[in-house]
N, CA and C atoms of all chains as a GROMACS GRO file, in nm:
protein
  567
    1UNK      N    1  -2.585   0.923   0.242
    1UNK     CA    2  -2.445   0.883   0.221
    1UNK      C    3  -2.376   0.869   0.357
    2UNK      N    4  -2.263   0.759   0.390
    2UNK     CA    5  -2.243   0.720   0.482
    2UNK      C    6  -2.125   0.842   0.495
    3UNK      N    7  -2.084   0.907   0.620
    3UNK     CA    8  -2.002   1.015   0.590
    3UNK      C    9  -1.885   0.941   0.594
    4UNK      N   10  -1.851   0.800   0.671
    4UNK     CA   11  -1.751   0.757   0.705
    4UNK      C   12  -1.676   0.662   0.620
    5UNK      N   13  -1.731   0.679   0.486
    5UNK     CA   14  -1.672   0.624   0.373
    5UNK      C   15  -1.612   0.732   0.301
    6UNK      N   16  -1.468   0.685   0.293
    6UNK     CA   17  -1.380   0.799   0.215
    6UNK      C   18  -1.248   0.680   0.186
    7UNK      N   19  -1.265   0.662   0.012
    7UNK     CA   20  -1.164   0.599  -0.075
    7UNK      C   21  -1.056   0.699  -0.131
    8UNK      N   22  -1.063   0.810  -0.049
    8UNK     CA   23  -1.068   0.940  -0.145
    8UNK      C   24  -0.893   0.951  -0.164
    9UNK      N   25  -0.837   1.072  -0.228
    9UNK     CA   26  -0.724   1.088  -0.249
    9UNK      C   27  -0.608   1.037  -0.122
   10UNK      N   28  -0.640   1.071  -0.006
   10UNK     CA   29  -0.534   1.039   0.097
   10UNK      C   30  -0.467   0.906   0.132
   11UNK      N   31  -0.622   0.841   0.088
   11UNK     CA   32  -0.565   0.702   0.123
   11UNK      C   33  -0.455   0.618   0.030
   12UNK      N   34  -0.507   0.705  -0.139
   12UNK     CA   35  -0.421   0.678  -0.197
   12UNK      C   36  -0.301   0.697  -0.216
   13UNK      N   37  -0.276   0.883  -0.156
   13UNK     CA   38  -0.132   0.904  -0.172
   13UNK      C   39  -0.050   0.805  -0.018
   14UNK      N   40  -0.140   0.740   0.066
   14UNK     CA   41  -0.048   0.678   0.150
   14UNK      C   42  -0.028   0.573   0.138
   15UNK      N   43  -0.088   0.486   0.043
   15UNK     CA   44  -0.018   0.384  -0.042
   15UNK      C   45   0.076   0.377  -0.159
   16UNK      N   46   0.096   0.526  -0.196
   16UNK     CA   47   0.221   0.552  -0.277
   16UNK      C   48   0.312   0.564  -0.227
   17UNK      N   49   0.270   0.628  -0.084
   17UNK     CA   50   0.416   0.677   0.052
   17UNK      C   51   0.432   0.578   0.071
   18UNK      N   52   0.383   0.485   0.090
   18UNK     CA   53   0.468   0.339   0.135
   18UNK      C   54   0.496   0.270   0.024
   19UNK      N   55   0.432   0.225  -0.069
   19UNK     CA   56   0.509   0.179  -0.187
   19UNK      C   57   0.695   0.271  -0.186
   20UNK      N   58   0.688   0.383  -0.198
   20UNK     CA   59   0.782   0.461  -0.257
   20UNK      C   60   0.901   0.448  -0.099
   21UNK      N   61   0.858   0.383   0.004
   21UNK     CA   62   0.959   0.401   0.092
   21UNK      C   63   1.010   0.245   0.111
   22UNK      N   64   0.888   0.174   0.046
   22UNK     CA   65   0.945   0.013   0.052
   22UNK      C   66   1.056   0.003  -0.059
   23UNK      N   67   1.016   0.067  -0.193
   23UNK     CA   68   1.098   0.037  -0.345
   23UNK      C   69   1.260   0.136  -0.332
   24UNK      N   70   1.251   0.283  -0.205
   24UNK     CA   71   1.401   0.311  -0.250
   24UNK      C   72   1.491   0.224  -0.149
   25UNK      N   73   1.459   0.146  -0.057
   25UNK     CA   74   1.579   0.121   0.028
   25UNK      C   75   1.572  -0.078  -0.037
   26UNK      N   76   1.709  -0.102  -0.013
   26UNK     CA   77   1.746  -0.263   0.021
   26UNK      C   78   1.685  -0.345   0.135
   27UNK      N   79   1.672  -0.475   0.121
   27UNK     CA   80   1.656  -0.542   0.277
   27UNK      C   81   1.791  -0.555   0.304
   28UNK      N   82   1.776  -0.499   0.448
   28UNK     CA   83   1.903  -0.488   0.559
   28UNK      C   84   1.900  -0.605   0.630
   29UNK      N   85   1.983  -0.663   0.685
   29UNK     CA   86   1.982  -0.766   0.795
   29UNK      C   87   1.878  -0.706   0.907
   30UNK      N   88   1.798  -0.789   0.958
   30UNK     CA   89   1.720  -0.723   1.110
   30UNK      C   90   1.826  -0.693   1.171
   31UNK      N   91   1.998  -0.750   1.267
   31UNK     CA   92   1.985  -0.702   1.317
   31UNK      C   93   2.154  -0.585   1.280
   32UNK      N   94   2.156  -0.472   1.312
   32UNK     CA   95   2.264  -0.406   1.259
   32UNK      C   96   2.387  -0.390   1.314
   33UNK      N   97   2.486  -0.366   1.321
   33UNK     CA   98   2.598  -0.380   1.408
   33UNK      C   99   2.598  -0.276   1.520
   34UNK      N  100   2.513  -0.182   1.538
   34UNK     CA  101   2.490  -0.098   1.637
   34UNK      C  102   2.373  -0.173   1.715
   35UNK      N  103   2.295  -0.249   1.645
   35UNK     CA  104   2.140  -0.302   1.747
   35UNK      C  105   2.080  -0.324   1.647
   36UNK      N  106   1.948  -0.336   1.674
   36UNK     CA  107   1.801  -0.350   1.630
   36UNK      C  108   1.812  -0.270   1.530
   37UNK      N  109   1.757  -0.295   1.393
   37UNK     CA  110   1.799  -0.198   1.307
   37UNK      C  111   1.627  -0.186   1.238
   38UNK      N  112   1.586  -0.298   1.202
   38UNK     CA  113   1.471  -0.308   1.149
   38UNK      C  114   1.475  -0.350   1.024
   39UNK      N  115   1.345  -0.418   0.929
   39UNK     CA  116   1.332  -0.439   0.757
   39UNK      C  117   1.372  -0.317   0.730
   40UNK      N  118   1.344  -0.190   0.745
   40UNK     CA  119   1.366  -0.057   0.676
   40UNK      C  120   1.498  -0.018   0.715
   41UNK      N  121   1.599  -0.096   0.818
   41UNK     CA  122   1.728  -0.055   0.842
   41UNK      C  123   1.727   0.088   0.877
   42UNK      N  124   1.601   0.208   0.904
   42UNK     CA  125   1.608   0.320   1.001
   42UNK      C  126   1.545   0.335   1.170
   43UNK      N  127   1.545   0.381   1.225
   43UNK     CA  128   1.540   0.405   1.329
   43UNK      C  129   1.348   0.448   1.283
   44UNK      N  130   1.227   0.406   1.432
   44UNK     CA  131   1.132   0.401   1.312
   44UNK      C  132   1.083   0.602   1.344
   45UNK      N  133   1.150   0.666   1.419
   45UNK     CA  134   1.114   0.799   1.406
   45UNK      C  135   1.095   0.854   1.252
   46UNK      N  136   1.196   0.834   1.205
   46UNK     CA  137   1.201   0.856   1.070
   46UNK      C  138   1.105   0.785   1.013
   47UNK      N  139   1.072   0.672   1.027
   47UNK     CA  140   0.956   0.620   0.924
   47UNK      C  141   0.821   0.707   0.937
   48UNK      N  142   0.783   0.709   1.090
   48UNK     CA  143   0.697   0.864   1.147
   48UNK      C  144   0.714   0.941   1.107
   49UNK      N  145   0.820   1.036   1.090
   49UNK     CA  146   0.832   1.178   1.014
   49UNK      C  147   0.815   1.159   0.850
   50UNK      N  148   0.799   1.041   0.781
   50UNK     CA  149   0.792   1.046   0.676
   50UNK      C  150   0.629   0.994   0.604
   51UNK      N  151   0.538   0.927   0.751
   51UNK     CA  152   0.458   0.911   0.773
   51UNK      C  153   0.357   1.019   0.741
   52UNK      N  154   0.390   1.100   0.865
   52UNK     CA  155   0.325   1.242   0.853
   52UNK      C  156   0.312   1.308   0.754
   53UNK      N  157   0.459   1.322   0.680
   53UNK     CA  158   0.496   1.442   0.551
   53UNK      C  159   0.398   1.363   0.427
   54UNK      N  160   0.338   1.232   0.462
   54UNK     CA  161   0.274   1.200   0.359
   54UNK      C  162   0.126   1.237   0.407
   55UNK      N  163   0.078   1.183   0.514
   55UNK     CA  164  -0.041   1.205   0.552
   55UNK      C  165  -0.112   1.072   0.571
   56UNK      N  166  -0.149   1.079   0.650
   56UNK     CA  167  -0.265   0.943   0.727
   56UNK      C  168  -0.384   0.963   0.702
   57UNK      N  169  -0.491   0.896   0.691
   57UNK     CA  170  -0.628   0.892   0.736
   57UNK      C  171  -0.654   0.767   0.848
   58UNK      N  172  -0.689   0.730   0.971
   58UNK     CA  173  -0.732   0.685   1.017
   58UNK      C  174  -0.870   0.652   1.041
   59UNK      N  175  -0.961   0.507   1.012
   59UNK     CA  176  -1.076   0.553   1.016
   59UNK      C  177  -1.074   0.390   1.131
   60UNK      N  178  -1.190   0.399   1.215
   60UNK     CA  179  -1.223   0.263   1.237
   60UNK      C  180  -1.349   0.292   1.289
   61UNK      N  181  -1.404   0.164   1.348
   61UNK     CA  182  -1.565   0.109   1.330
   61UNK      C  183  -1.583   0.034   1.444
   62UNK      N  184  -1.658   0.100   1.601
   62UNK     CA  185  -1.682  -0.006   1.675
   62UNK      C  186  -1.821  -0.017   1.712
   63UNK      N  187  -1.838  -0.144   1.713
   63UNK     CA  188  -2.008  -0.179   1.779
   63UNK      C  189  -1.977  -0.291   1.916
   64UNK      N  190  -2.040  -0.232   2.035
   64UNK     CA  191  -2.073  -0.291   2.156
   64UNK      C  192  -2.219  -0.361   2.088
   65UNK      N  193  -2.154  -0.488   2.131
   65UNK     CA  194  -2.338  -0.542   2.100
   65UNK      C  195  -2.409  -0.637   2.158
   66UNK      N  196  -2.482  -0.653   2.237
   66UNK     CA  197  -2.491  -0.820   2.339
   66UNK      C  198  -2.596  -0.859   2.279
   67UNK      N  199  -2.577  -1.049   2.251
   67UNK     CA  200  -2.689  -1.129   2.192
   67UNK      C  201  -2.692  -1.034   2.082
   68UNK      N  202  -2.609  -1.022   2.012
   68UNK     CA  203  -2.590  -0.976   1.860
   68UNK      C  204  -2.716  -0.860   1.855
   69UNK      N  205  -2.695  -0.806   1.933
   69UNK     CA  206  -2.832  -0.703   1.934
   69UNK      C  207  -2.737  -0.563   1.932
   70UNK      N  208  -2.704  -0.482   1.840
   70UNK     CA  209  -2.641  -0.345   1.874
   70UNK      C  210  -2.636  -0.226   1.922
   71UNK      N  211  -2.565  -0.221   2.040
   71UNK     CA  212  -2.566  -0.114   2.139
   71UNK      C  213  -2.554   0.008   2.137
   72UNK      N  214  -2.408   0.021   2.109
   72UNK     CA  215  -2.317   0.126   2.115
   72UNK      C  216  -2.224   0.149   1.993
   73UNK      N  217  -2.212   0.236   1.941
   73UNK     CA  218  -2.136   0.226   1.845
   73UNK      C  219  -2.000   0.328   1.852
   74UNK      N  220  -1.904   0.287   1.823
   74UNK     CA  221  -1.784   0.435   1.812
   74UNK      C  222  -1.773   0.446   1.689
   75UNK      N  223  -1.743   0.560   1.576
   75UNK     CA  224  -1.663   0.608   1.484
   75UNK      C  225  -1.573   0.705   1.487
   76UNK      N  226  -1.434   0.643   1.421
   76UNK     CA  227  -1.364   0.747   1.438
   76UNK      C  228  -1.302   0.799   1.286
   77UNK      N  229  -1.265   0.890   1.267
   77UNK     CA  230  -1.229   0.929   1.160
   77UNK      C  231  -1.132   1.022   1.111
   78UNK      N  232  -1.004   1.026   1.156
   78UNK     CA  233  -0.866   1.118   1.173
   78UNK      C  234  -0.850   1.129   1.091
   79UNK      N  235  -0.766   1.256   1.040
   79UNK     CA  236  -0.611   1.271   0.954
   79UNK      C  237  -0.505   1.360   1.079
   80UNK      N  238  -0.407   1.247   1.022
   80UNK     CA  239  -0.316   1.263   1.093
   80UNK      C  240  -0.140   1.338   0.974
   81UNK      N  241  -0.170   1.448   0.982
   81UNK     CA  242  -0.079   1.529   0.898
   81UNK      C  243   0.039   1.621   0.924
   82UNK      N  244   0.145   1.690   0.820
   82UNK     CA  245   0.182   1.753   0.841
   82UNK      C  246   0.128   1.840   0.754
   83UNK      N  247   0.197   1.992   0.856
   83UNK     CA  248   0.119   2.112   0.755
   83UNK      C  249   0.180   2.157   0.600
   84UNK      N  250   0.152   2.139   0.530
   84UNK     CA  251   0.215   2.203   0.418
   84UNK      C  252   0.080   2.230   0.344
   85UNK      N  253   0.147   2.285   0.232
   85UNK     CA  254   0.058   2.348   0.069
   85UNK      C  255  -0.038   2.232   0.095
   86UNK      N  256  -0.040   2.076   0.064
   86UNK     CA  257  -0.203   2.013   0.050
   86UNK      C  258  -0.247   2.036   0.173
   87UNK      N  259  -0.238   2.000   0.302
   87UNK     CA  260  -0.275   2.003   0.423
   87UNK      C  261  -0.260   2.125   0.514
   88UNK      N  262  -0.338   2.217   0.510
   88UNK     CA  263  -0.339   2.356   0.591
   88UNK      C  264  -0.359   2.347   0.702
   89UNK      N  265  -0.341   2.402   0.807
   89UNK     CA  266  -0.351   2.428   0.926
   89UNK      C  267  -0.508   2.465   0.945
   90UNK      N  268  -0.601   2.388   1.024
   90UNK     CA  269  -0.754   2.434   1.038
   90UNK      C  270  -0.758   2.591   1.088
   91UNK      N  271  -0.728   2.679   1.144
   91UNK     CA  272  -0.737   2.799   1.143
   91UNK      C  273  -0.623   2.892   1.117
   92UNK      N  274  -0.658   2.979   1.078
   92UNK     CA  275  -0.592   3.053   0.972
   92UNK      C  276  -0.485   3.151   1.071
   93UNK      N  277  -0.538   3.137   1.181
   93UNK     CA  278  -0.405   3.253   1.257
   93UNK      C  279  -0.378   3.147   1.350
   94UNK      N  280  -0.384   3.017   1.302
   94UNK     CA  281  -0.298   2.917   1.410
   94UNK      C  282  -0.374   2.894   1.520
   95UNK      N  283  -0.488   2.907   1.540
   95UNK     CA  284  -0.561   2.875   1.636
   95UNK      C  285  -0.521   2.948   1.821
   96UNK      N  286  -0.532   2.825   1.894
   96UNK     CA  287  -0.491   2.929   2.001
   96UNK      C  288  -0.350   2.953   2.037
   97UNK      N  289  -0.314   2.910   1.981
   97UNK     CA  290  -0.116   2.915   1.951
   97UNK      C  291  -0.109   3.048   1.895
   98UNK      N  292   0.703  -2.455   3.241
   98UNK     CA  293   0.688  -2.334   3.271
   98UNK      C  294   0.768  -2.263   3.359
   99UNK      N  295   0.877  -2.149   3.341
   99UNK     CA  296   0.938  -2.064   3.375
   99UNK      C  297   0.868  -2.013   3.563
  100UNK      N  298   0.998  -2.009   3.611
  100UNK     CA  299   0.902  -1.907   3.751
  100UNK      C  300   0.846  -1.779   3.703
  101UNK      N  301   0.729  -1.766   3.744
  101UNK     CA  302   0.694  -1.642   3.714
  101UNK      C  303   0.723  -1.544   3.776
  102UNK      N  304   0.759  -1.580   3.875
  102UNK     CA  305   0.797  -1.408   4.017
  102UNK      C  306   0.879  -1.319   3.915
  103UNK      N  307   0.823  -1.163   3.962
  103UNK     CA  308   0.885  -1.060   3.911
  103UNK      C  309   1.031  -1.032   3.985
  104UNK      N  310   1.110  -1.026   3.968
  104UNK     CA  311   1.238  -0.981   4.057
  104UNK      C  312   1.245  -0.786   4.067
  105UNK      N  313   1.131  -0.720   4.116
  105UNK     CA  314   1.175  -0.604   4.087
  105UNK      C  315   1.232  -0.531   4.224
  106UNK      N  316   1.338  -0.468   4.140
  106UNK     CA  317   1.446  -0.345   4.271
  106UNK      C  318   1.344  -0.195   4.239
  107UNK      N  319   1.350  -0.169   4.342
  107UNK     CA  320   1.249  -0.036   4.397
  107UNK      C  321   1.313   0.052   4.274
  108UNK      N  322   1.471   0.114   4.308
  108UNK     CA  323   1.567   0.202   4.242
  108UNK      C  324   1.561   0.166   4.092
  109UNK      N  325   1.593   0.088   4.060
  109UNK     CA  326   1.609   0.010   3.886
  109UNK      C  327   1.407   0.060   3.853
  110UNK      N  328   1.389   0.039   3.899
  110UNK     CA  329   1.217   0.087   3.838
  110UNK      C  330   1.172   0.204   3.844
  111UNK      N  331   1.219   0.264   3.901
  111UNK     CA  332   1.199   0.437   3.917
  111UNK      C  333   1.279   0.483   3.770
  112UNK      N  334   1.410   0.439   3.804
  112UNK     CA  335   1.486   0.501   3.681
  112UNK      C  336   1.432   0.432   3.544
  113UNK      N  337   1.339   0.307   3.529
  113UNK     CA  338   1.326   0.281   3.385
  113UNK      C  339   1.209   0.368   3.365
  114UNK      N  340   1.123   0.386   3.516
  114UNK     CA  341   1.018   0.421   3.437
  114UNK      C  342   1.036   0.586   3.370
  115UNK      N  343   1.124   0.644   3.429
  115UNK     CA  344   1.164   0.791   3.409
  115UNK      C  345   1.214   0.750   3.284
  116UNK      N  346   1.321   0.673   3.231
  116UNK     CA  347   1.376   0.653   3.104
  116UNK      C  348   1.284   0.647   3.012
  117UNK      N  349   1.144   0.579   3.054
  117UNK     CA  350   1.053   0.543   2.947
  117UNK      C  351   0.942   0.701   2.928
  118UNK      N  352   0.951   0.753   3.022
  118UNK     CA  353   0.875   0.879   3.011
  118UNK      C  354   0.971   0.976   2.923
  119UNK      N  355   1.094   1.016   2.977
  119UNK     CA  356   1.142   1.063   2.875
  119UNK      C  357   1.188   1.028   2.739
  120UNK      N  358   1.203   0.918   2.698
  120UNK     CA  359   1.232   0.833   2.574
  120UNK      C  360   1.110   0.900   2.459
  121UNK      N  361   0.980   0.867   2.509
  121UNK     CA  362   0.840   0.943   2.496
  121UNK      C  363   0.868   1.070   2.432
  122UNK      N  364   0.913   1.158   2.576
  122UNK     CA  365   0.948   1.318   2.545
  122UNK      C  366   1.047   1.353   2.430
  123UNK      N  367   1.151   1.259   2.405
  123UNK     CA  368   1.270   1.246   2.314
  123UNK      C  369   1.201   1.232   2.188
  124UNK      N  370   1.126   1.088   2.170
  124UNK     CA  371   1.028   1.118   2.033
  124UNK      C  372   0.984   1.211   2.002
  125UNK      N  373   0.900   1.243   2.089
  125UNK     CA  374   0.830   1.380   2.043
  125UNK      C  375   0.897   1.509   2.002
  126UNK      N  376   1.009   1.498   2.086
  126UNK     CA  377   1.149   1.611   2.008
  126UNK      C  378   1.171   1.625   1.868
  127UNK      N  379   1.221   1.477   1.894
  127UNK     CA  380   1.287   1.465   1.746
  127UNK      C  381   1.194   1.472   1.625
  128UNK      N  382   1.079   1.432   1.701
  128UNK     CA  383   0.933   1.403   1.569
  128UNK      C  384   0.946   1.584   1.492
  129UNK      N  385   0.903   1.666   1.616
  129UNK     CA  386   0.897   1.811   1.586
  129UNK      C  387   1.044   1.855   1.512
  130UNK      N  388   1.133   1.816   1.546
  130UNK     CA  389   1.271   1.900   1.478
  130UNK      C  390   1.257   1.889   1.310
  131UNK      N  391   1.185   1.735   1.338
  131UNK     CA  392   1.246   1.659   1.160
  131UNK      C  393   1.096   1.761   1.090
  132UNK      N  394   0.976   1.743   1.151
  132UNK     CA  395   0.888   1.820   1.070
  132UNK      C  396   0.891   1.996   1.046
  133UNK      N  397   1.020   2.034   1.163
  133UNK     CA  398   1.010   2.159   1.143
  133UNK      C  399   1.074   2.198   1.065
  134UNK      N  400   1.196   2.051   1.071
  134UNK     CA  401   1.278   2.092   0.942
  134UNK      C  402   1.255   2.074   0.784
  135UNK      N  403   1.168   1.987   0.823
  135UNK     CA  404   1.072   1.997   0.643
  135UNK      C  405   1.013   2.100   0.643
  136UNK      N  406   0.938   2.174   0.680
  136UNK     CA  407   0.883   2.285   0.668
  136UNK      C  408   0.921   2.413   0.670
  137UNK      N  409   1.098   2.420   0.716
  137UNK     CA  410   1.147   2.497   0.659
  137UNK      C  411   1.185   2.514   0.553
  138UNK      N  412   1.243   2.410   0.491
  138UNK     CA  413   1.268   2.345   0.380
  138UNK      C  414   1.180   2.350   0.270
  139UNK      N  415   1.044   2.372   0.322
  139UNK     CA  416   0.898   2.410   0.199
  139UNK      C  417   0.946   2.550   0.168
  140UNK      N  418   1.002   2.638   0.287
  140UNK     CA  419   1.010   2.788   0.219
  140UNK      C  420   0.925   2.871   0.224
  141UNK      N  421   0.811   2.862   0.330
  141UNK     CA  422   0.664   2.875   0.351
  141UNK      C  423   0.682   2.936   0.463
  142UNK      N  424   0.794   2.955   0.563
  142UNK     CA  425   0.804   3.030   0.642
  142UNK      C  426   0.877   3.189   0.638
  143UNK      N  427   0.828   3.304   0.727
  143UNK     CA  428   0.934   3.401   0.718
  143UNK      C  429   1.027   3.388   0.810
  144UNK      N  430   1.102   3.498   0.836
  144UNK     CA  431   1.218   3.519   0.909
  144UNK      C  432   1.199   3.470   0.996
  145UNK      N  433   1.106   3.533   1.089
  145UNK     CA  434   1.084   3.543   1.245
  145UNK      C  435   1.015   3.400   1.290
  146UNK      N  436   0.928   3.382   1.184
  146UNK     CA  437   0.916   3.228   1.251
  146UNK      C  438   0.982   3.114   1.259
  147UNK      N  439   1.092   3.139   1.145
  147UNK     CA  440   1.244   3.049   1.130
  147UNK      C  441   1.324   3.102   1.251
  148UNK      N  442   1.339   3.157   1.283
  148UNK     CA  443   1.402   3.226   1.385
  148UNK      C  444   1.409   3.186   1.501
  149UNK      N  445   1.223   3.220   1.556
  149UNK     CA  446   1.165   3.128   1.618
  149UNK      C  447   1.175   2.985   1.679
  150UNK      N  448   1.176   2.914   1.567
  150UNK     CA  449   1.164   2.801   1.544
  150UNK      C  450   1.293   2.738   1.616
  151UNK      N  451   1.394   2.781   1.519
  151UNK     CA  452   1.530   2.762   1.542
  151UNK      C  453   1.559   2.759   1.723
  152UNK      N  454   1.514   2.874   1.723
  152UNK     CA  455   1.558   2.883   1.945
  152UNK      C  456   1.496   2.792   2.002
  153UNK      N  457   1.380   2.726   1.975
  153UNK     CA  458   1.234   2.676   2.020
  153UNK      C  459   1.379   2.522   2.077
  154UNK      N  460   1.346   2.468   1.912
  154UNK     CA  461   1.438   2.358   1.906
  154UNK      C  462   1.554   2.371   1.991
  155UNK      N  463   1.652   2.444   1.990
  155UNK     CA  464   1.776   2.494   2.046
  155UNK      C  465   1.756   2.433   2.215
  156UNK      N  466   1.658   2.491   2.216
  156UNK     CA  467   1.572   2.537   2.414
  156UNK      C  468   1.574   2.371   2.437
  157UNK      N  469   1.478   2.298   2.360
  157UNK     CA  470   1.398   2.179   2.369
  157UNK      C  471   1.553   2.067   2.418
  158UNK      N  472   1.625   2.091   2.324
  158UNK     CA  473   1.734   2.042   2.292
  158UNK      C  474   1.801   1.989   2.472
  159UNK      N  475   1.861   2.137   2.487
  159UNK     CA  476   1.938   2.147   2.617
  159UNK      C  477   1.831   2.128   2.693
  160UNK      N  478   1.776   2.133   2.729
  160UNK     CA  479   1.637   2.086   2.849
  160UNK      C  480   1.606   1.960   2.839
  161UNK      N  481   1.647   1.895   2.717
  161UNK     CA  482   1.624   1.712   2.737
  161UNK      C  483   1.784   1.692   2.807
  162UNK      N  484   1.902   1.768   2.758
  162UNK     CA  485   1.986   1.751   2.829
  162UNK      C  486   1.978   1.714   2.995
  163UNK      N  487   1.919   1.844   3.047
  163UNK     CA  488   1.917   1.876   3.203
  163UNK      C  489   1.815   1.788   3.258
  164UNK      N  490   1.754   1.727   3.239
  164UNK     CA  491   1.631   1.643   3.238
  164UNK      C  492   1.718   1.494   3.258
  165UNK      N  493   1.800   1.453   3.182
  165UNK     CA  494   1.869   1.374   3.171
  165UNK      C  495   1.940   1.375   3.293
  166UNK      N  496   2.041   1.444   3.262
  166UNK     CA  497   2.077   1.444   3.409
  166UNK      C  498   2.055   1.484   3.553
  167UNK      N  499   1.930   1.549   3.564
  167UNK     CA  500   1.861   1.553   3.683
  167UNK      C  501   1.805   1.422   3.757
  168UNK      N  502   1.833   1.335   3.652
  168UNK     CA  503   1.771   1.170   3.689
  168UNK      C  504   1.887   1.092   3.670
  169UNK      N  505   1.990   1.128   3.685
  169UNK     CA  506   2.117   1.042   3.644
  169UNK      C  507   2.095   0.967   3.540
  170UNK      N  508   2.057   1.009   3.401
  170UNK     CA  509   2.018   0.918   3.314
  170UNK      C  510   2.089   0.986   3.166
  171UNK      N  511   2.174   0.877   3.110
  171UNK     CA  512   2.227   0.895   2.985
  171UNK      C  513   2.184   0.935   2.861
  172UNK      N  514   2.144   1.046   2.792
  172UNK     CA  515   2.088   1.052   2.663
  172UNK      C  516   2.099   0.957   2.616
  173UNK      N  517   2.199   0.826   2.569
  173UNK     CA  518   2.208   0.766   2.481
  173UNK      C  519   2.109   0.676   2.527
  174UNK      N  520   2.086   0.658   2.666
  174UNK     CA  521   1.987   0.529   2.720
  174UNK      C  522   1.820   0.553   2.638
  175UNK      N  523   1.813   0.693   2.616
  175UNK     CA  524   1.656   0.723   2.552
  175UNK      C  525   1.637   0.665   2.471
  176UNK      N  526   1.595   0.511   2.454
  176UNK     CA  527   1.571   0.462   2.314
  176UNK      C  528   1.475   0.326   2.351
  177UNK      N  529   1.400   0.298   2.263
  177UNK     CA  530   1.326   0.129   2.282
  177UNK      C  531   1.352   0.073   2.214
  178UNK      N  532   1.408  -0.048   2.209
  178UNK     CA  533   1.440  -0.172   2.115
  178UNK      C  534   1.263  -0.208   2.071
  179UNK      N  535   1.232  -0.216   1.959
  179UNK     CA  536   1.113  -0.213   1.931
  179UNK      C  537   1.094  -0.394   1.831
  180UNK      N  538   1.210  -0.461   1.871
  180UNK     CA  539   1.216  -0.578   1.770
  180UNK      C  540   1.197  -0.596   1.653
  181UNK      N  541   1.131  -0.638   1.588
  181UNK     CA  542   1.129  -0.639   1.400
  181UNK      C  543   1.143  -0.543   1.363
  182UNK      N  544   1.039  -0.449   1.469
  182UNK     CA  545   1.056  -0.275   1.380
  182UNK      C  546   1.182  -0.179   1.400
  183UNK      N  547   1.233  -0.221   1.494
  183UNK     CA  548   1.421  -0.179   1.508
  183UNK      C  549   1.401  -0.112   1.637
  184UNK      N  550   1.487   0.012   1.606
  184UNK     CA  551   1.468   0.106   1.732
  184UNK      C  552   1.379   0.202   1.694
  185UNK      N  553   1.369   0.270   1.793
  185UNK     CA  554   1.243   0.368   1.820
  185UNK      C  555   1.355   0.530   1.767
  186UNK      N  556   1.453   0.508   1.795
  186UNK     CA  557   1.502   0.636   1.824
  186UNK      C  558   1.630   0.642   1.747
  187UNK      N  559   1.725   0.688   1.653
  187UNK     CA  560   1.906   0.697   1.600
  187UNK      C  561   1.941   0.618   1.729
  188UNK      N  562   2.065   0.529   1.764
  188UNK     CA  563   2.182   0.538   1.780
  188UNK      C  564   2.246   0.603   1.786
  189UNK      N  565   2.326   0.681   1.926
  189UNK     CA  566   2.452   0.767   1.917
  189UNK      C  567   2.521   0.775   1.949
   0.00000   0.00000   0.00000
């Protein structure tokens, strides 16, 4: 089994986090009477902090390859979270903090 | 095709690039305040680490202050126009 295949729950709840942050707000004008406002009309920290509180998986796939012959390969495979009840902190006394 | 020459002033580039380093540091502030403040908000913390927490932020706070002005540079300037995606940072 390939380890770097995962359809699994995260990816799904972060297509609900964005569904659910596209469906509560209006389209705003891009630009706002203070500046740059954005489609989401917030500042995008907030879209980040709401990012997190949902949870990321990052995965990607690289091959170095010359004359289609394959070299090198990278995998990467993140979650990028905040801590709460689903997502725990990897060690239990906080690590070296 | 446009001239390409850069027009850059020595002074004006020191101070953006400091603006852009701290702008950086400012995200990362604010990133931590908003998640610390959800997580207080879970109720998952005790006293002392709310407590904690609270001064941590407090500290972080006034030290982006002094930072600021150790570089003659405006809090409000900490921000990137990020185009479609808006700003990087509130308006204040």
């Amino acid at each position: 089994m390939d380890p770097y295949r995962d359809d699994g729950p995260l990816g799904a709840v972060l297509v609900w986090g964005c569904l659910t942050i596209m469906h509560d707000l209006e389209p705003v004008p891009w630009q706002g009477p203070e500046g740059p406002l954005g489609p989401l009309g917030v500042p995008l920290v907030d879209l980040l902090d709401r990012v997190l509180a949902t949870g990321v998986v990052l995965s990607g796939d690289l091959v170095i390859a010359i004359a289609e012959v394959p070299l090198i390969r990278l995998s990467l495979h993140a979650l990028l979270s905040s801590v709460n009840e689903r997502v725990s902190a990897p060690w239990s006394d906080g690590g070296v903090l | 095709m446009s001239d390409t020459t850069l027009d850059l002033n020595p002074d004006q580039l020191g101070r953006d690039l400091v603006t852009l380093v701290l702008t950086i540091v400012e995200l990362l502030r604010q990133l931590m305040e908003r998640q610390a403040i959800r997580r207080v908000d879970l109720g998952d913390l005790n006293e002392d680490q709310m407590e904690r927490i609270g001064r941590t932020l407090m500290m972080l706070d006034v030290r982006m202050t002094e930072l600021c002005e150790t570089h003659g540079i405006r809090r409000e300037d900490l921000n990137l126009d990020l185009g479609p995606l808006g700003s990087l940072l509130p308006h204040y």
